[in-house]
C-alpha beads as a LAMMPS data file, in Angstrom:
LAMMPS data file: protein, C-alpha beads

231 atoms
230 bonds

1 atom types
1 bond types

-500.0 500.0 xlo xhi
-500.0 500.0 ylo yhi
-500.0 500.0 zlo zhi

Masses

1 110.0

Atoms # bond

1 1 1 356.046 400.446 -382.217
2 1 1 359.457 398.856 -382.002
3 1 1 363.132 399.705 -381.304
4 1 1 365.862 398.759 -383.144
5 1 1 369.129 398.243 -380.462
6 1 1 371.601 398.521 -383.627
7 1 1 370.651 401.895 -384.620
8 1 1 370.707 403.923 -380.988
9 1 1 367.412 402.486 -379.682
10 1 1 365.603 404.440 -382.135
11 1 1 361.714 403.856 -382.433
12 1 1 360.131 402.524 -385.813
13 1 1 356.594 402.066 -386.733
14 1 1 355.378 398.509 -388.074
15 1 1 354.143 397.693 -391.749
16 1 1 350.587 398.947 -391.200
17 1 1 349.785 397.283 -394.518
18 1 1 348.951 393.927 -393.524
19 1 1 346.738 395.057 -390.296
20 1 1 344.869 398.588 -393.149
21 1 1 341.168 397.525 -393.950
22 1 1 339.375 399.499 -396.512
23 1 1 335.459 399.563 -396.123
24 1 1 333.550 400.975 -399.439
25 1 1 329.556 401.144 -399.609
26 1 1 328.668 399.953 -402.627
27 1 1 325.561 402.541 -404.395
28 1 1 323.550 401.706 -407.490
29 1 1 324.969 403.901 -410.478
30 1 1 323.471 407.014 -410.757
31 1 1 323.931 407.932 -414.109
32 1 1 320.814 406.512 -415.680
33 1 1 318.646 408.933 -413.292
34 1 1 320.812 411.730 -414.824
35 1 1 320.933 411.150 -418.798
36 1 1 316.839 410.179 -418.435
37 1 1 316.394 413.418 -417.220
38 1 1 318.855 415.247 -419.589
39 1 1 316.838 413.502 -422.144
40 1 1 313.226 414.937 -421.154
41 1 1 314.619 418.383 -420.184
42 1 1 316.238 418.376 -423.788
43 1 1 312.887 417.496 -425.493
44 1 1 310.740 420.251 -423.552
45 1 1 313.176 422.986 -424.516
46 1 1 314.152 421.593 -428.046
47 1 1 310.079 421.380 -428.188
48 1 1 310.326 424.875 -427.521
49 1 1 312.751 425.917 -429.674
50 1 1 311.040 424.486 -432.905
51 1 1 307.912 425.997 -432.227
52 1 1 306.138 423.091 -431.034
53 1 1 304.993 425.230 -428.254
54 1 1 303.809 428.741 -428.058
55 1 1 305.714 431.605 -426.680
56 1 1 303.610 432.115 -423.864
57 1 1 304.579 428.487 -422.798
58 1 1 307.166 429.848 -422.015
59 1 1 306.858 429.682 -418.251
60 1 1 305.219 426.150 -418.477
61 1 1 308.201 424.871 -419.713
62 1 1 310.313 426.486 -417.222
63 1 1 308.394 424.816 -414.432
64 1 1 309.053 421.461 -416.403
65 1 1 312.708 421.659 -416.844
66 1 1 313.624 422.695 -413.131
67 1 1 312.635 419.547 -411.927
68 1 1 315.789 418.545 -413.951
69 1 1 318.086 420.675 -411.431
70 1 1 316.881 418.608 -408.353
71 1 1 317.320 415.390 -410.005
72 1 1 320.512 415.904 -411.134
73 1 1 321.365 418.128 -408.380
74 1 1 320.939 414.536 -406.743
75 1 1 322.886 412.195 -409.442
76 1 1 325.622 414.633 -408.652
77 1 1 326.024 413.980 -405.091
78 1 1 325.580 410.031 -405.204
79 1 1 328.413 410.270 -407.795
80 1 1 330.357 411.975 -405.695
81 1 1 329.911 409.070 -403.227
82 1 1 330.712 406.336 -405.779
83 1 1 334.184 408.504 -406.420
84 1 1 333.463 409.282 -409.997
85 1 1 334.725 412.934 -409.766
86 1 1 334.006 413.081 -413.594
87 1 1 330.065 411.950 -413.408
88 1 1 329.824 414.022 -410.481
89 1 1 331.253 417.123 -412.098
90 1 1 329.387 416.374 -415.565
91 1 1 325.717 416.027 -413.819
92 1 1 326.535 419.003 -411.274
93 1 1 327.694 420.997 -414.049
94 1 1 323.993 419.764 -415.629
95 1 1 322.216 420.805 -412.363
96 1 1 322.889 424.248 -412.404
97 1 1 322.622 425.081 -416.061
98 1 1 318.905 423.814 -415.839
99 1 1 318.414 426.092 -413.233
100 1 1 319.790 428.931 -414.548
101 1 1 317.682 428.113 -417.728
102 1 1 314.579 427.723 -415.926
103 1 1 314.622 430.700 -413.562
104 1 1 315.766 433.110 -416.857
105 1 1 313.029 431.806 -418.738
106 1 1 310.595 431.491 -416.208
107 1 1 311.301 435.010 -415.047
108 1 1 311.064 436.829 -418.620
109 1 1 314.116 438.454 -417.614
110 1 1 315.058 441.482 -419.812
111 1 1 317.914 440.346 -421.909
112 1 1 317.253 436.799 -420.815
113 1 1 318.090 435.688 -424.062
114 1 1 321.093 437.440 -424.975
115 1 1 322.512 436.342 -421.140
116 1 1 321.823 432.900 -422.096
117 1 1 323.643 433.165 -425.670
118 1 1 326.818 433.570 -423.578
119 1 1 325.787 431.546 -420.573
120 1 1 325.729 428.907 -423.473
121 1 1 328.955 429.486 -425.126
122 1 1 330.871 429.432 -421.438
123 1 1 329.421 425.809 -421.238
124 1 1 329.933 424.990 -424.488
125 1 1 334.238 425.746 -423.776
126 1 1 333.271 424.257 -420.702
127 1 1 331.752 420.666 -422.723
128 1 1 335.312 420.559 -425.102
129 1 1 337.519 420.155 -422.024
130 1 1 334.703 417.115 -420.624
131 1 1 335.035 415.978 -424.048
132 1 1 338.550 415.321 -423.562
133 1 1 338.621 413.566 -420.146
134 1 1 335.501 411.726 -420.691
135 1 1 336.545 409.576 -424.099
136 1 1 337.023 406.560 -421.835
137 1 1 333.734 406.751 -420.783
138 1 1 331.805 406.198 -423.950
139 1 1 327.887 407.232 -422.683
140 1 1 328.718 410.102 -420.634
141 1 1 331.424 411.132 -423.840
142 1 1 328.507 410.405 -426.436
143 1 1 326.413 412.741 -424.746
144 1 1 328.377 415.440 -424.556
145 1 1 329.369 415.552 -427.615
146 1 1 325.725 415.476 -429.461
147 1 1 325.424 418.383 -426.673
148 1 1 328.548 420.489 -428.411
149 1 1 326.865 421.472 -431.284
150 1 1 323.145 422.034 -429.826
151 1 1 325.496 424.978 -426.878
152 1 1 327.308 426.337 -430.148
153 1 1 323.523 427.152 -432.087
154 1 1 321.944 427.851 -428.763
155 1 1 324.721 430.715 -428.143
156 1 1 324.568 432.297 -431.775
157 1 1 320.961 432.260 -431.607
158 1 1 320.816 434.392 -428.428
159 1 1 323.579 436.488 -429.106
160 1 1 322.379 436.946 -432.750
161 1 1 318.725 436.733 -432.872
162 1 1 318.724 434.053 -435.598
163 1 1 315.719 432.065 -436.014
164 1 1 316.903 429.408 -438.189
165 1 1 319.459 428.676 -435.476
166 1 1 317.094 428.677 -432.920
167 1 1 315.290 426.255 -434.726
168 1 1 318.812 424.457 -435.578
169 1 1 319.398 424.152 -431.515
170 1 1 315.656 422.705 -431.076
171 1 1 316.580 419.861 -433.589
172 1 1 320.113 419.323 -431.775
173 1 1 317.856 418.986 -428.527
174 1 1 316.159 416.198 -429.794
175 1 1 319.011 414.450 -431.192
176 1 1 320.529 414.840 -427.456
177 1 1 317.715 413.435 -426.025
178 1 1 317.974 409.937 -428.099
179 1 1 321.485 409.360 -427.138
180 1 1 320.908 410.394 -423.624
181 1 1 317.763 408.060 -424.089
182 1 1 319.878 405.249 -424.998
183 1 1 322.773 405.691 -422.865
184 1 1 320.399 405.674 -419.767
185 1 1 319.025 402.321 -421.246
186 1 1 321.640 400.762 -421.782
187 1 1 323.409 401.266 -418.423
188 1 1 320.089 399.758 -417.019
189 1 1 320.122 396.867 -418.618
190 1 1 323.869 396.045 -417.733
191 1 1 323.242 396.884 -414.205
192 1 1 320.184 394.522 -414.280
193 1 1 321.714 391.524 -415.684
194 1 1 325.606 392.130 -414.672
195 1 1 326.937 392.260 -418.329
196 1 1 327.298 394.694 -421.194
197 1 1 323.909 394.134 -423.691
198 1 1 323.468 397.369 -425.327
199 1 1 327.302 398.069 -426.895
200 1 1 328.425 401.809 -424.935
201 1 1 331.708 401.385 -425.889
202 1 1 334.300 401.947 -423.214
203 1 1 337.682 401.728 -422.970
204 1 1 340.734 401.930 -420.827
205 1 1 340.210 401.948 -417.244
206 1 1 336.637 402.844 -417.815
207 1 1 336.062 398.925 -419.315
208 1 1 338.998 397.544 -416.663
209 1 1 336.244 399.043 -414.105
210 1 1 333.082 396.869 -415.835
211 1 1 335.230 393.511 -417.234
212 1 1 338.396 392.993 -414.788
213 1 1 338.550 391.045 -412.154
214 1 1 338.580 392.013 -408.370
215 1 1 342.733 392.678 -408.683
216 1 1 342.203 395.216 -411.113
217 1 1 339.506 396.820 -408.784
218 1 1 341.864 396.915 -406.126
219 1 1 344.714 398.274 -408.080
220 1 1 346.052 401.782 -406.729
221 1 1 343.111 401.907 -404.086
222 1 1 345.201 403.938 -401.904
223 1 1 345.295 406.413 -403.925
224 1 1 341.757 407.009 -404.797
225 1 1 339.555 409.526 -403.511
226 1 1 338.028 408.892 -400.079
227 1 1 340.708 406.381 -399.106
228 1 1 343.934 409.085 -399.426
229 1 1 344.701 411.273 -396.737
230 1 1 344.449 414.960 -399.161
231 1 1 342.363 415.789 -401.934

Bonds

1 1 1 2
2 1 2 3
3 1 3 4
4 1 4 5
5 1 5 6
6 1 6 7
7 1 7 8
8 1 8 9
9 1 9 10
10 1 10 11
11 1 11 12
12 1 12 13
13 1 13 14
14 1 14 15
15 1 15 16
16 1 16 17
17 1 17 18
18 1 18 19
19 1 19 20
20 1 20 21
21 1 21 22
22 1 22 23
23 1 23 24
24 1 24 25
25 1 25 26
26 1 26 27
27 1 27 28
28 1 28 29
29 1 29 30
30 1 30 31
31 1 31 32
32 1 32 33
33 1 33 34
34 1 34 35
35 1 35 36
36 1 36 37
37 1 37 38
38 1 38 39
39 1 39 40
40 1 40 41
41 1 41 42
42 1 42 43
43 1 43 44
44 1 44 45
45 1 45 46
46 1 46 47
47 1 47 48
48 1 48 49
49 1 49 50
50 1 50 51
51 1 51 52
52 1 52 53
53 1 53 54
54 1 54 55
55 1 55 56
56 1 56 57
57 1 57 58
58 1 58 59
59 1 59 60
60 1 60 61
61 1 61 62
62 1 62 63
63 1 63 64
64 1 64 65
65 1 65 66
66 1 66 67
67 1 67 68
68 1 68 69
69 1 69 70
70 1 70 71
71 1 71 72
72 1 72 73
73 1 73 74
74 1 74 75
75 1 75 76
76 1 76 77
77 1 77 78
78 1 78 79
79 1 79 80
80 1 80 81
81 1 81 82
82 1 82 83
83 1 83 84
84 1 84 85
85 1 85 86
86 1 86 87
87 1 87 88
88 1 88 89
89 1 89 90
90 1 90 91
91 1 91 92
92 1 92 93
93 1 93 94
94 1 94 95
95 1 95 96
96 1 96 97
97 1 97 98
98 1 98 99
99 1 99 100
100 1 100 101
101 1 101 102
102 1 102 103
103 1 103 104
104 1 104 105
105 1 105 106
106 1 106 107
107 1 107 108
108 1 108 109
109 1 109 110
110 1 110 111
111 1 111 112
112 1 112 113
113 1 113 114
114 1 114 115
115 1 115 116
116 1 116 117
117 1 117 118
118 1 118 119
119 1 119 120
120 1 120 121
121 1 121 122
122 1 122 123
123 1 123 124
124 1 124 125
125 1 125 126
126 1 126 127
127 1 127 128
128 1 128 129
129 1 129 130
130 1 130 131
131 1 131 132
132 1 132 133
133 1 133 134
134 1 134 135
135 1 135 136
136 1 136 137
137 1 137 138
138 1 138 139
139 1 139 140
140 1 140 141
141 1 141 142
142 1 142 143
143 1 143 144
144 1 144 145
145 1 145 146
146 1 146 147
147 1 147 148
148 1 148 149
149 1 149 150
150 1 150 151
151 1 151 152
152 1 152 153
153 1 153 154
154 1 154 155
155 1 155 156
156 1 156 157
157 1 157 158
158 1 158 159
159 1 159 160
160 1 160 161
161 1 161 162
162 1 162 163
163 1 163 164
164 1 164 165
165 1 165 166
166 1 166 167
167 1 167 168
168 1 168 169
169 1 169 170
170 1 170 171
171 1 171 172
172 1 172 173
173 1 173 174
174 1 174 175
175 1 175 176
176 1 176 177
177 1 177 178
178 1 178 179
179 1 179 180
180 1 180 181
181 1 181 182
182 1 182 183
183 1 183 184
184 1 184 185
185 1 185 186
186 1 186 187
187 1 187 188
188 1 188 189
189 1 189 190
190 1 190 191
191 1 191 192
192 1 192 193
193 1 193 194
194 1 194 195
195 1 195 196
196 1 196 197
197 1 197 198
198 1 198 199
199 1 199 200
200 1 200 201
201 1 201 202
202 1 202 203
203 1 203 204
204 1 204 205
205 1 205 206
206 1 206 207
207 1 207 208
208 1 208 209
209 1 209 210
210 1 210 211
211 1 211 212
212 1 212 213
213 1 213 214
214 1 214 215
215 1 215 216
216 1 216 217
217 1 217 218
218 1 218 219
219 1 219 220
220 1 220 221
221 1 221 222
222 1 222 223
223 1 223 224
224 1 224 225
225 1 225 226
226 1 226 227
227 1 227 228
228 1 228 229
229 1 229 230
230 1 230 231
């Protein structure tokens, strides 16, 4: 701290900027762990859905989806660490509407159905707003917009007892499973050879993050979560 004579002997702090380090741990990205198992959770209950499996699996296939919870339960939180509020929201978002799926349907619930027609169309207005935020980032974008349609049959099915939609939402389930399929594998391969090999499409400050250089990784750092003072 210094004084400054001219001004009354009044006490001034020194540029802290030159003497601020900023310490990040770097984590392997997550996000392949997640869409891999939004891609085998999507095939047991599309699976489901078209009849591949009997009604009385239904409880089978319960057990095999909440697996899905705790794994993206955990993609969630190592997001969170990287700083990718939008990931982390996405696959926490994920986590708990496996779990709700596979306790209702494990359960037999009365009006399990009907509870998940709306519990579908909540996430479904929930899935337009990611839609928006996540354009940048092409994979997590692509999935969630294969997902749109697959929510929209899922929650006219339950709350209308329509068979061809259920069937409809079974197909959708499979389609999400191939993009999240291919999303996962393609963010593998980059991370495995440091370069883009499968095209994902990104743009804006989601392909600045993957092709710039270490200045535009440093740009605004003060700002970002974990390194400013408030939330």
């Amino acid at each position: 701290m210094t004084t400054d004579p001219a001004d009354g002997g009044r006490r001034f702090e020194p540029d802290l900027r030159a003497m601020t380090r900023i310490t990040l741990r770097p984590i392997a990205s997550p996000l392949p762990l997640g869409f891999f198992t939004v891609a085998i959770a999507s095939v047991m209950t599309g699976c489901l859905q078209l009849g591949i499996f009997e009604p009385a699996d239904r409880r089978a296939v319960a057990l095999c989806v909440l697996p899905a919870f705790f794994l993206q339960f955990l993609v969630s939180i190592l997001a969170f660490g990287a700083r990718d509020v939008i990931a982390a929201t996405l696959m926490g978002t994920f986590a708990g509407s496996w779990l709700a799926y596979s306790l209702v349907l494990g359960s037999g619930a009365p009006g399990g159905v009907r509870v998940l027609g709306v519990f579908n169309l909540a996430f479904l207005c929930f899935g337009a707003l990611m839609a928006f935020v996540t354009r940048p980032k092409r994979a997590l974008w692509f999935v969630i917009v294969t997902s749109l349609p697959r929510w929209a049959a899922t929650a006219l099915a339950g709350l209308g007892g329509t068979e061809w939609l259920t069937r409809t939402s079974g197909a959708l389930g499979l389609a999400v499973a191939l993009v999240a399929t291919y999303a996962a594998f393609a963010l593998m391969l980059e991370d495995m050879r440091s370069e883009e090999v499968l095209p994902i499409g990104r743009s804006g400050p989601a392909h600045h993050a993957v092709e710039g250089d270490l200045t535009t990784q440093l740009r605004n750092l003060e700002r970002h979560a974990g390194v400013r003072r408030t939330l």
